[in-house]
MARNU-866419 format. One record per residue: residue in one letter; z, y, x of N, C-alpha, C in turn. Coordinates in steps of 0.2 Angstrom, whole numbers. Each point is the difference from the previous one (the first is absolute). Last residue first. Layout:
N
residuo	n_Z	n_Y	n_X	ca_Z	ca_Y	ca_X	c_Z	c_Y	c_X
A	Z	Y	X	Z	Y	X	Z	Y	X $
...
END
This chain:
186
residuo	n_Z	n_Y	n_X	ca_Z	ca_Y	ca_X	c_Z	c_Y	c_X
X	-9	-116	-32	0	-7	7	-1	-5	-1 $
X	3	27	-12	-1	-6	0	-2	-1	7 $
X	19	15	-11	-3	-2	6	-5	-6	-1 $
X	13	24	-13	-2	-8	-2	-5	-3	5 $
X	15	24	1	-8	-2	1	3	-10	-2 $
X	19	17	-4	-2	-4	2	-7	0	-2 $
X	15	17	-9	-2	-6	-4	-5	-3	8 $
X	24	19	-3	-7	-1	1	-4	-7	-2 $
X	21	15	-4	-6	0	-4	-6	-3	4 $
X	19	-1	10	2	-4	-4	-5	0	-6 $
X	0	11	21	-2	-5	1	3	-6	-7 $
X	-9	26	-1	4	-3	0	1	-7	2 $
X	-18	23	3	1	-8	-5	6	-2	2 $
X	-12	26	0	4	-5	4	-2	-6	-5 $
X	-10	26	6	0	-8	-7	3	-1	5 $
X	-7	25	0	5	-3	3	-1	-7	-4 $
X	-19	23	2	5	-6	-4	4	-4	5 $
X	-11	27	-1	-2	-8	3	9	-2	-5 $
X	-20	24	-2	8	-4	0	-1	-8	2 $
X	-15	23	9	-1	-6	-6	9	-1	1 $
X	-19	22	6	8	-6	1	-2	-4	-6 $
X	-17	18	16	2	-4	-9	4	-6	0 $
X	-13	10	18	2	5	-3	6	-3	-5 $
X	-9	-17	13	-3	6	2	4	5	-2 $
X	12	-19	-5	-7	-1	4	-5	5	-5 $
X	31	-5	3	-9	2	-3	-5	-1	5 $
X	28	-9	-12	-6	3	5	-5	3	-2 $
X	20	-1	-13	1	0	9	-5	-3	2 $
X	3	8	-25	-2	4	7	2	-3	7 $
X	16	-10	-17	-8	4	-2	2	4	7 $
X	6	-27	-3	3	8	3	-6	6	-2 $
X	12	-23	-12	-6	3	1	1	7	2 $
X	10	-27	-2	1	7	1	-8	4	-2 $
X	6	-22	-3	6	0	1	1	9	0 $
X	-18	-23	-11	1	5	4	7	4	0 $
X	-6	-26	3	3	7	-4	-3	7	2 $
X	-9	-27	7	1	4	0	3	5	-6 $
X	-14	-20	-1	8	-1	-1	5	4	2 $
X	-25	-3	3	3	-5	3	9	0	0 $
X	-18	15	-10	-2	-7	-4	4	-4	5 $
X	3	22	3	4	-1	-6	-3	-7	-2 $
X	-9	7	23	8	0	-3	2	-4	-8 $
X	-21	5	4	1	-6	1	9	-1	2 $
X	-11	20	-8	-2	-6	-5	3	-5	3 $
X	1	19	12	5	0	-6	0	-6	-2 $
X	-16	3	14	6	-2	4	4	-2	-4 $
X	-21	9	-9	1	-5	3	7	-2	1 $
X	-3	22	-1	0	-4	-8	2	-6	0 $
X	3	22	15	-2	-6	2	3	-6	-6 $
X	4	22	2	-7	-2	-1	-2	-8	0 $
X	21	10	4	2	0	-7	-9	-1	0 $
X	12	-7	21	-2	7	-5	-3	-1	-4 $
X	21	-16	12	-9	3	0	-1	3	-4 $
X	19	-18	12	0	8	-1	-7	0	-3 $
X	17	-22	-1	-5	2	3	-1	7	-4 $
X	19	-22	5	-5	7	-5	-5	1	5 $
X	21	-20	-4	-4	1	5	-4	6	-6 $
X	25	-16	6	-4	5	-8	-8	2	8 $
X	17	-16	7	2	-1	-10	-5	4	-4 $
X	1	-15	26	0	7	-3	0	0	-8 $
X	-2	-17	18	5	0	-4	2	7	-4 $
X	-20	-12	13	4	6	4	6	1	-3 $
X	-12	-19	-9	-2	-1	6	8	4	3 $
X	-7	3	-24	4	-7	4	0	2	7 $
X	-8	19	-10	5	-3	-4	4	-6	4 $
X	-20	8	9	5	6	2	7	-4	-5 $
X	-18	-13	0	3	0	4	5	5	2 $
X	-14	1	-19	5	-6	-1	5	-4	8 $
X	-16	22	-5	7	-1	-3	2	-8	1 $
X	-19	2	7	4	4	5	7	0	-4 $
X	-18	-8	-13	1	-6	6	5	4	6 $
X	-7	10	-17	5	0	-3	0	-7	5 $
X	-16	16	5	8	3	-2	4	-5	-3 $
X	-22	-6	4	3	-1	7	9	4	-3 $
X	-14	-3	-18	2	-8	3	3	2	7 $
X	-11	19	-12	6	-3	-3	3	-7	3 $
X	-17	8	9	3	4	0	6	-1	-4 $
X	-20	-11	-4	4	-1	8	6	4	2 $
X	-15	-2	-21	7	-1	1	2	-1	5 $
X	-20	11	-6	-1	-6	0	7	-4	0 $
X	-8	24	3	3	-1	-7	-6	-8	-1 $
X	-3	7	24	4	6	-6	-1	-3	-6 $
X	-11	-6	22	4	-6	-3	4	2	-4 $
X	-19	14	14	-1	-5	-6	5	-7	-2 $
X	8	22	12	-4	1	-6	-1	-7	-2 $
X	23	-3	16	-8	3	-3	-5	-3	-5 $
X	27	8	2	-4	-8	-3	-8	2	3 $
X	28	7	4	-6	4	-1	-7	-6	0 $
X	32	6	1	-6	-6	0	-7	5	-1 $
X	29	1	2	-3	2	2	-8	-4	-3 $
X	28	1	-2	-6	-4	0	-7	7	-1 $
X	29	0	7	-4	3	-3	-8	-6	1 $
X	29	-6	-4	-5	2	6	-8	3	-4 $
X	31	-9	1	-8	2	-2	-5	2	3 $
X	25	-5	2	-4	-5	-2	-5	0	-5 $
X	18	14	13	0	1	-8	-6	-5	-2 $
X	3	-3	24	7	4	-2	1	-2	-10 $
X	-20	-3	14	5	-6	2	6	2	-5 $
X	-24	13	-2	7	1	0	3	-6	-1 $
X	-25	10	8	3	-9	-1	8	3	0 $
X	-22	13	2	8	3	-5	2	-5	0 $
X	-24	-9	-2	5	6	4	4	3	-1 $
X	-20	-21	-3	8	1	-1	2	5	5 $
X	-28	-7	-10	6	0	6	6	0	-4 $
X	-28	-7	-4	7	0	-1	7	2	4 $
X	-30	0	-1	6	0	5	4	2	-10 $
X	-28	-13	2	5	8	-2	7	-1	6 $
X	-20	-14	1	-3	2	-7	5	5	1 $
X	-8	-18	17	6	4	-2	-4	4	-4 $
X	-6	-25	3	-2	7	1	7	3	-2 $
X	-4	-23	-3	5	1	7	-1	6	-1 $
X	-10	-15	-15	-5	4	3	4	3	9 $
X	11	-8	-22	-6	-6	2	-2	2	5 $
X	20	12	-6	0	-5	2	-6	-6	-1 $
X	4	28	5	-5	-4	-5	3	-8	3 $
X	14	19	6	-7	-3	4	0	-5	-7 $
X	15	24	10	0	-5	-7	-7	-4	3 $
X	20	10	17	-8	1	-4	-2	-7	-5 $
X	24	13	10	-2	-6	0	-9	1	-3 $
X	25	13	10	-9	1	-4	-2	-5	-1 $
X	25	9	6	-1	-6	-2	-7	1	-4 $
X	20	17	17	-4	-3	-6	-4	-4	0 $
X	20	3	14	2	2	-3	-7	4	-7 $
X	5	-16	19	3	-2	-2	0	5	-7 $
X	-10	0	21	7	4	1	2	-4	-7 $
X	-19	-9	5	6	1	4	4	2	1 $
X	-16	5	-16	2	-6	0	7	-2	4 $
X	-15	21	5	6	-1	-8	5	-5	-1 $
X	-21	-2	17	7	2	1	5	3	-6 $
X	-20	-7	-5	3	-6	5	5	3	1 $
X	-12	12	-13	4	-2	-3	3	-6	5 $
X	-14	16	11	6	1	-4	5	-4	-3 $
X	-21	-6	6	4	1	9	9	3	-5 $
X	-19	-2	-15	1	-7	3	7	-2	4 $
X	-11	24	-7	3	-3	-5	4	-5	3 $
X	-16	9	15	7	3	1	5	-5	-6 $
X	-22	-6	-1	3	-3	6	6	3	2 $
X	-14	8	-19	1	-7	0	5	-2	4 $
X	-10	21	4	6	0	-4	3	-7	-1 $
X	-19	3	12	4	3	5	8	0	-5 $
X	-21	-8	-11	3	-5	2	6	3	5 $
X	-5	16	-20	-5	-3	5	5	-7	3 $
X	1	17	-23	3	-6	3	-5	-4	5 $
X	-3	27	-11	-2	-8	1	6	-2	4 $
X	11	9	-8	-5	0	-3	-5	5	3 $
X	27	-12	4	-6	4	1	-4	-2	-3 $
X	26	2	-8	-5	-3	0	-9	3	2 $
X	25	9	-7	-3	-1	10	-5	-5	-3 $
X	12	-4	-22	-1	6	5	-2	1	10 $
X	-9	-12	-26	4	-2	4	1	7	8 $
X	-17	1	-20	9	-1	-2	3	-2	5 $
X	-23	5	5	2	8	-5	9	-4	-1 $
X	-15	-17	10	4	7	6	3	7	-3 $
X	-15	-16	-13	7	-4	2	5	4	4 $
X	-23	7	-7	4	-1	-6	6	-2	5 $
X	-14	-3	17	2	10	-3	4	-3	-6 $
X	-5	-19	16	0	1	-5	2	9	-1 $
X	1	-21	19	-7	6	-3	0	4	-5 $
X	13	-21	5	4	6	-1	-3	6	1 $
X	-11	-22	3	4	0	-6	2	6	-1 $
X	-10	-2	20	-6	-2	-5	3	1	-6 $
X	14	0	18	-3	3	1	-5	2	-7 $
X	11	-18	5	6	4	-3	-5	5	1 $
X	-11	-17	7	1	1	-6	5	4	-3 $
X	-2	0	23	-8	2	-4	1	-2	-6 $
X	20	-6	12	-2	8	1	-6	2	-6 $
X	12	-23	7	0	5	-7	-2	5	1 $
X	6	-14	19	-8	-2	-4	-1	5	-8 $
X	21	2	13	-5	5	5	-6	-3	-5 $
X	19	-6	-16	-4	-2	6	-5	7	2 $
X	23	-2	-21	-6	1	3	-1	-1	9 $
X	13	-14	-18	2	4	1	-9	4	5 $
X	4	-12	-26	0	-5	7	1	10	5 $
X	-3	-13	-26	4	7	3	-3	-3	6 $
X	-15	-8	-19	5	-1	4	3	5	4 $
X	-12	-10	-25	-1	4	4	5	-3	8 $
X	-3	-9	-21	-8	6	0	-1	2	8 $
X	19	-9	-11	-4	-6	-3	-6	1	5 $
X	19	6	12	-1	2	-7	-3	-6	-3 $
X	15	5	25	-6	-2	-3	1	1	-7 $
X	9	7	25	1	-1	-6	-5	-2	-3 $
X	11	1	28	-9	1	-4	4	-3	-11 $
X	14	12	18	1	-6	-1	-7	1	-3 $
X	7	15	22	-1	0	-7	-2	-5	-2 $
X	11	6	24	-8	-1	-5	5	-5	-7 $
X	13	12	23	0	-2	-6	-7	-1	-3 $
END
């Protein structure tokens, strides 16, 4: 199975390439970034780049998650990853995932790929509700959840921590009935 190439105004889903290494590389370098998303290596070398790759190819296969890398639609560059996990066929949801690098943060890319994904997880996947998990530092995230239409739904106190010191994490979903469509120019 490979993954359908999507598109935005800005931006493009498309599914990751062996040629993607050095830039996933470059892009997901990031300490700040490695503090919220969990198993996340820091430093991010190319040895990880190419396992990421190798991985999410086979994920695919099995059918059972869905990465796509966000890429700059003037430039082709890959700028950030989006994925789909916890794909439940069954209760037709599914978990979203994403991480933007540093120099393309709080320019709406991030917002544009999540809701270019929502609009296939809705149509395309036939799914009804889609969420996403993260700790309560992670401001950013928040923000752009709650700017693309997301709820928040829960909130676990104390379930994680980094270092010493627990933090509480947030639960948002969106509804494919609350959802609002990226507007496609062409």
């Amino acid at each position: 199975m490979a993954l359908p190439v999507l598109s935005g105004s800005r931006i493009t889903l498309r599914q990751l390439r062996q040629s993607d290494a050095e830039a996933l590389a470059i892009q997901a370098n990031d300490k700040e970034m490695a503090r919220f998303i969990p198993d996340f290596p820091s430093p991010y070398t190319l040895i990880n780049a190419r396992s990421w790759i190798n991985k999410t190819l086979r994920l695919i296969r099995k059918d059972s998650e869905y990465h796509f890398c966000i890429c700059d639609i003037q430039t082709n560059n890959l700028i950030g990853m989006i994925g789909l996990r916890n794909i439940n066929r069954q209760d037709l949801n599914v978990e979203i995932g994403y991480w933007i690098g540093r120099r393309y943060r709080k320019r709406g890319y991030c917002a544009e790929a999540i809701k270019t994904i929502l609009s296939y997880v809705f149509s395309d996947m036939g799914l009804i509700r889609a969420y996403a998990i993260l700790s309560e530092q992670n401001k950013a995230s928040v923000r752009v959840l709650e700017n693309t239409g997301f709820v928040r739904e829960a909130t676990w106190r104390k379930a994680t921590r980094v270092g010493r010191k627990w933090f509480n994490v947030y639960s948002y979903g969106i509804l494919k009935e609350e959802f609002k469509p990226v507007s496609r120019l062409e």
